[in-house]
C-alpha positions as CSV (number, residue, x, y, z in Angstrom):
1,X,-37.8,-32.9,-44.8
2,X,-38.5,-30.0,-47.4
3,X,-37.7,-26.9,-47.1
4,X,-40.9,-24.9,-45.7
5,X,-40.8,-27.4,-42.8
6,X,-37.2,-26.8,-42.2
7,X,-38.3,-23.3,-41.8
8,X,-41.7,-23.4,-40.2
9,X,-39.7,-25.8,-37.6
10,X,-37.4,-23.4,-37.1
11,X,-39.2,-20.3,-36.7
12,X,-41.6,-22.1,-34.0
13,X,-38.4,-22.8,-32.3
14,X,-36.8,-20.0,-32.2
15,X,-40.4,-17.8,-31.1
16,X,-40.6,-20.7,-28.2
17,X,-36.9,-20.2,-27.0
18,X,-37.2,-16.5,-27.5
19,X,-40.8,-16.6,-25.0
20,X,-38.9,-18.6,-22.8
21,X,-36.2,-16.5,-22.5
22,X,-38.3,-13.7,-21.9
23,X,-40.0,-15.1,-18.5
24,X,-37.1,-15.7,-17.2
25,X,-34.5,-12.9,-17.8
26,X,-37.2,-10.1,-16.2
27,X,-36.7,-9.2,-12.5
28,X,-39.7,-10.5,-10.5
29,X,-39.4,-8.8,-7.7
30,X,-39.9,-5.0,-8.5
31,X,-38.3,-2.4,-5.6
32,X,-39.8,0.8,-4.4
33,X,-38.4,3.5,-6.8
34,X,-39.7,1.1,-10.0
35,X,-43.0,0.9,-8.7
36,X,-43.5,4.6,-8.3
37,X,-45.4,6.6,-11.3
38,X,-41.8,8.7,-12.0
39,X,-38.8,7.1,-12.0
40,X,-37.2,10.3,-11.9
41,X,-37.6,11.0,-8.5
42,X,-39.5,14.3,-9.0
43,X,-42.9,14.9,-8.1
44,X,-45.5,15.8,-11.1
45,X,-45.6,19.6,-11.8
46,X,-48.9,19.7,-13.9
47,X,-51.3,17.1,-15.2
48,X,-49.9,14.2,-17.8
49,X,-53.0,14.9,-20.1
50,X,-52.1,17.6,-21.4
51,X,-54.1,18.4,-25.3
52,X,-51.6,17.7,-28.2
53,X,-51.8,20.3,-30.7
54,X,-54.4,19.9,-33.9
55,X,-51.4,20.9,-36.3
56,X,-49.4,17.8,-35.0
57,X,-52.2,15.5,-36.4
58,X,-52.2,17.5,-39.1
59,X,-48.7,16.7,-40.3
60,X,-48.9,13.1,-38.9
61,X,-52.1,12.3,-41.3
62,X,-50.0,14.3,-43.8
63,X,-47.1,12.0,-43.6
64,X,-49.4,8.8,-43.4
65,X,-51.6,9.9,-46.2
66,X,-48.3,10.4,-48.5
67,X,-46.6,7.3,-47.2
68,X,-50.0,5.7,-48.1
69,X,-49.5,7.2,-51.5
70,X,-45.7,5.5,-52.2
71,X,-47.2,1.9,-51.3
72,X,-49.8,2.4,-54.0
73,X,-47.5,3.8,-56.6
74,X,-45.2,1.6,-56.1
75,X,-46.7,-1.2,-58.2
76,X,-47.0,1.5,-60.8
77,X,-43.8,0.4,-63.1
78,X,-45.5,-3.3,-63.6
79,X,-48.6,-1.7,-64.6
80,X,-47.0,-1.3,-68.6
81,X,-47.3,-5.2,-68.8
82,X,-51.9,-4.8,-68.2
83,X,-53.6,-4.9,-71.3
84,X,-54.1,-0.8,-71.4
85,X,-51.4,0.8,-69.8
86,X,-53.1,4.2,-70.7
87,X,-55.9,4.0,-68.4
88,X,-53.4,2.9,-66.1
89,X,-51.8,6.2,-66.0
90,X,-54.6,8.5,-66.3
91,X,-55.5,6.4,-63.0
92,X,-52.7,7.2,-61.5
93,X,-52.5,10.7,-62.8
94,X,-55.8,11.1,-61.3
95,X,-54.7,10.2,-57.7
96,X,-51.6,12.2,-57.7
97,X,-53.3,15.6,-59.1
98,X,-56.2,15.6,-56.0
99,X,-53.2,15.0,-53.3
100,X,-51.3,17.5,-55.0
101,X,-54.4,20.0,-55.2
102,X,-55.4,19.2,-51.6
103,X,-51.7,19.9,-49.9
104,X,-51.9,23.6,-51.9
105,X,-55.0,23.7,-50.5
106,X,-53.9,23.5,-47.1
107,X,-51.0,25.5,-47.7
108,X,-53.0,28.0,-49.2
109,X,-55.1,28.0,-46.2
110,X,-52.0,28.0,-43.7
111,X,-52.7,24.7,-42.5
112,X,-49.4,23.6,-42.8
113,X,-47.6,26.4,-40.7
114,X,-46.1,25.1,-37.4
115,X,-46.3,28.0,-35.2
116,X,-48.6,31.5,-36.0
């Protein structure tokens, strides 16, 4: 048996034991207080759709559009083996100047600021 069989057989059964294991540890027969809406015991005050605020997206497409950034950079220190590095890094430069002009942008703009 090689060894990507060894593994594939392993990995299918440990998913199957780990499925199993998962119908039957659960408690099938739910009481009262875990099939209310609040476990808590408290009556809602106010409604549970309440608007979140635009700055939050803000800061959370921030911090995926910059995160999105490091996983394309990162490949960046092979990129001296390609035929012409130099484009390479005029790319790159390229990329990193319009994030860097759009976040001064928005902080210019006071896009960035929590609370007014």
């Amino acid at each position: 048996m090689n060894v990507i069989s060894a593994v594939v057989l392993i990995a299918s059964a440990l998913s199957l034991l780990l499925m199993l294991v998962s119908f039957w540890l659960p408690q099938l027969n739910p009481d009262y207080e875990k099939l209310s809406p609040y476990e808590c015991g408290f009556d809602p005050l106010g409604s549970a759709r309440l608007p979140f605020s635009l700055r939050f997206f803000l800061v959370a497409i921030l911090f995926l559009l910059f995160d999105l950034e490091i996983a394309l950079l990162l490949p960046i220190p092979w990129a001296d083996q390609l035929d012409s590095p130099t484009l390479t890094f005029v790319w790159t430069s390229c990329v990193l100047l319009l994030l860097a002009l759009g976040l001064i942008y928005e902080w210019l703009q006071g896009g960035l600021e929590w609370a007014e």
